[in-house]
C-alpha positions as CSV (number, residue, x, y, z in Angstrom):
1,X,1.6,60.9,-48.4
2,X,-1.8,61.9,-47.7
3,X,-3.9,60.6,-44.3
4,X,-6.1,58.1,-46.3
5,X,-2.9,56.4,-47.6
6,X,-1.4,56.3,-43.9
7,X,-4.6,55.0,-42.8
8,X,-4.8,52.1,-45.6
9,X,-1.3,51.2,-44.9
10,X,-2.1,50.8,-41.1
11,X,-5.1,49.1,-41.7
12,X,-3.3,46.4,-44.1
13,X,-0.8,46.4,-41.0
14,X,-3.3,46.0,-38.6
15,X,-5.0,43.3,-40.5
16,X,-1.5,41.4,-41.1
17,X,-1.0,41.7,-37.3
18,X,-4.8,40.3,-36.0
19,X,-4.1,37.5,-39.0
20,X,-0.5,36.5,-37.4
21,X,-1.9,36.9,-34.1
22,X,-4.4,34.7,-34.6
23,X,-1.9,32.0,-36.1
24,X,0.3,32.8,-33.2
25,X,-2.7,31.8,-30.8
26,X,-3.7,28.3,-32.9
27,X,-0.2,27.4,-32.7
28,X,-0.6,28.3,-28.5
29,X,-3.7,26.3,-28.1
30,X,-1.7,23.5,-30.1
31,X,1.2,23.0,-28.3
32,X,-1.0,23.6,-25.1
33,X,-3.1,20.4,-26.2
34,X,-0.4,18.7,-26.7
35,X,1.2,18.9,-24.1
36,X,-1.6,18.5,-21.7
37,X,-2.3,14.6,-23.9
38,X,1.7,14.2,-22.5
39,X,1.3,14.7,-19.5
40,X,-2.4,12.7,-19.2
41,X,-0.3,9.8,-20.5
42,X,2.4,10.5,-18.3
43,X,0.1,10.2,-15.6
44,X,-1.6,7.0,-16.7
45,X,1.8,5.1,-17.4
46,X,2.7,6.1,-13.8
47,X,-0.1,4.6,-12.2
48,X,-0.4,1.7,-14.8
49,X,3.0,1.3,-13.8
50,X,2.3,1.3,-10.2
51,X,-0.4,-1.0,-10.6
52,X,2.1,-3.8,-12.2
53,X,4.6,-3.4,-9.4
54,X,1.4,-4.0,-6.6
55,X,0.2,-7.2,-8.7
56,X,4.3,-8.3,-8.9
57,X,4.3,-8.1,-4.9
58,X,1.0,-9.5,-4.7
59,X,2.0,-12.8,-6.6
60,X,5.1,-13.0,-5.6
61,X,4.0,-13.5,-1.8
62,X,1.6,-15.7,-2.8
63,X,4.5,-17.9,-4.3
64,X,6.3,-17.6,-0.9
65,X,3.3,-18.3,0.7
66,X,2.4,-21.2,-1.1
67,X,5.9,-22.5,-0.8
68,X,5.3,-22.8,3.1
69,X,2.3,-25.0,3.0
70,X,3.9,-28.0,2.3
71,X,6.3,-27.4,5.7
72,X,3.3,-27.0,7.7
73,X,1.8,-30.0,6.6
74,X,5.1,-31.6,7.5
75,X,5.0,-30.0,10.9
76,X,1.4,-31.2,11.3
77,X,2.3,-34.9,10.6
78,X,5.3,-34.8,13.1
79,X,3.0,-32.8,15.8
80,X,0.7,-35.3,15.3
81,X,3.6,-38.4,15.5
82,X,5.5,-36.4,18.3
83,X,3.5,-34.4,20.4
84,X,6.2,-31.9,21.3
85,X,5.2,-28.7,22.9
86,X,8.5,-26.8,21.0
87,X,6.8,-28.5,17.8
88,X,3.6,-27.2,18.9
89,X,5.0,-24.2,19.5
90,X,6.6,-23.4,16.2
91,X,3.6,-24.7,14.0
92,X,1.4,-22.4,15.9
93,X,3.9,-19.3,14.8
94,X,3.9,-20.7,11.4
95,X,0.1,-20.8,11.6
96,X,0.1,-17.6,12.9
97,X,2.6,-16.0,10.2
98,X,0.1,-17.4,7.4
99,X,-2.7,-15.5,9.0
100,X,-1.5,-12.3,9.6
101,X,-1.1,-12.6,5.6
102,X,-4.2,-13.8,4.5
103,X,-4.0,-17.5,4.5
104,X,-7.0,-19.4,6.1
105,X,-7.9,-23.3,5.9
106,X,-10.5,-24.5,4.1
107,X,-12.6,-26.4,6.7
108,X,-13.9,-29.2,4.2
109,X,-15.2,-32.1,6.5
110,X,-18.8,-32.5,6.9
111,X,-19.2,-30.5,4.3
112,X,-20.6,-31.0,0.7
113,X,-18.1,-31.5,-1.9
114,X,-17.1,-28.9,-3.5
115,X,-15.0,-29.6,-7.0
116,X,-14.0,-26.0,-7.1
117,X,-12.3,-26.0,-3.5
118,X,-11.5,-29.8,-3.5
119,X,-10.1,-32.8,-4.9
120,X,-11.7,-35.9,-4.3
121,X,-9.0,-38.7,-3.7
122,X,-11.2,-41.5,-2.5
123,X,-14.8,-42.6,-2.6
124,X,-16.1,-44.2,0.6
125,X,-18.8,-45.4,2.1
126,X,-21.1,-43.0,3.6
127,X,-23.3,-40.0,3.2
128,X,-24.0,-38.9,-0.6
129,X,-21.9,-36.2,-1.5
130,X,-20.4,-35.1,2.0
131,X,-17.0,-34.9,3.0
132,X,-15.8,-37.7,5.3
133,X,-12.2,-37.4,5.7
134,X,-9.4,-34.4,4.8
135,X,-6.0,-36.0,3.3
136,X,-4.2,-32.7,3.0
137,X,-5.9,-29.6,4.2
138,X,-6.8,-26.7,1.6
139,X,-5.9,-23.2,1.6
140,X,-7.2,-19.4,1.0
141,X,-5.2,-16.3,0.0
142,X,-8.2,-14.0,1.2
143,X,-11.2,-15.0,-1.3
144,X,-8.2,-16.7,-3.7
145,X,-8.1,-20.7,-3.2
146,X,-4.6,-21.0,-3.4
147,X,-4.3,-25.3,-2.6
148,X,-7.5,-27.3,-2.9
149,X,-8.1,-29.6,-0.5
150,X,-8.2,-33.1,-0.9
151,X,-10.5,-35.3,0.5
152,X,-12.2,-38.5,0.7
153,X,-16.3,-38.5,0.0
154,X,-18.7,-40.5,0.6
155,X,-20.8,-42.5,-0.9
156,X,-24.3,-44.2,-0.1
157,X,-24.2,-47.9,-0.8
158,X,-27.3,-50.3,-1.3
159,X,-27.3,-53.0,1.6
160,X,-28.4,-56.5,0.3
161,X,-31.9,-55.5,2.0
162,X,-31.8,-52.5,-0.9
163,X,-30.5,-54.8,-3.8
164,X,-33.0,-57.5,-3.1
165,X,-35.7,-55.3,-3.5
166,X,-34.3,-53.7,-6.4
167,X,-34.3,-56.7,-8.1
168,X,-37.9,-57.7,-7.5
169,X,-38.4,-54.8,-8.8
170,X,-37.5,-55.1,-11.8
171,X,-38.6,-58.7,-12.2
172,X,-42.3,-57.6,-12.0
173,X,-41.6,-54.6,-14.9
174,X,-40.7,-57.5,-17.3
């Protein structure tokens, strides 16, 4: 075999080689790819994962949590029926508990009624729109109402003086 043959023959070689080489590679960069898009979604059903569990513990303490509003409106009544200083003392922990969690009352009389944060139970007499009297207090779970309030509002009334002229009034339009 003469030296041009050799050299063909390597070159061929040489081109075979660079051409499986450069399969080789794309199949590298492949699998690479791929696995980097497993272990990106890896990552993101880990967190979304974590993400469920923290809103699982989240509600679930707000059922507890709501759970316990009816017993302190029970210890309320009696405190208020009572006046024992152990009662006392025991609402004031429970108050306490719901606090150092997140719960805060909604402080509703004097206030303009608010649908959103309260339920109107009774329509009095009194100043348009405002809050006269809380029935059963209202709760917060930080910025979340968790119990609206319910309330009685009040209502302006016409006195006879009002109606009378009311009346008159409407006489002379006809």
């Amino acid at each position: 075999m003469n030296d041009t043959m050799i050299n063909q023959i390597k070159k061929k070689q040489n081109v075979q080689t660079n051409v499986q080489t450069d399969e080789l590679q794309k199949q590298i960069e492949e699998w690479r790819g791929k696995c980097l898009r497993a272990l990106a979604d890896y990552h993101n059903l880990e967190k979304r994962s974590q993400e469920e569990k923290a809103q699982v513990r989240v509600f679930a303490a707000e059922m507890v949590l709501m759970k316990l509003l009816p017993i302190v409106d029970t210890f309320e009544r009696a405190q208020a029926h009572v006046k024992d200083e152990g009662l006392g003392l025991g609402l004031k922990e429970l108050e306490s508990f719901l606090a150092i969690h997140g719960v805060k009352k909604i402080t509703v009389v004097g206030a303009l009624f608010d649908p959103g944060s309260m339920e109107c139970i009774e329509v009095v007499d009194g100043e348009d729109n405002m809050v006269i009297a809380e029935l059963r207090p209202g709760y917060r779970l930080h910025e979340k109402i968790i119990r609206v309030a319910q309330v009685k509002v009040g209502k302006k009334t016409e006195s006879a003086n009002d109606k009378s002229t009311n009346i008159q009034m409407n006489n002379e339009m006809k």
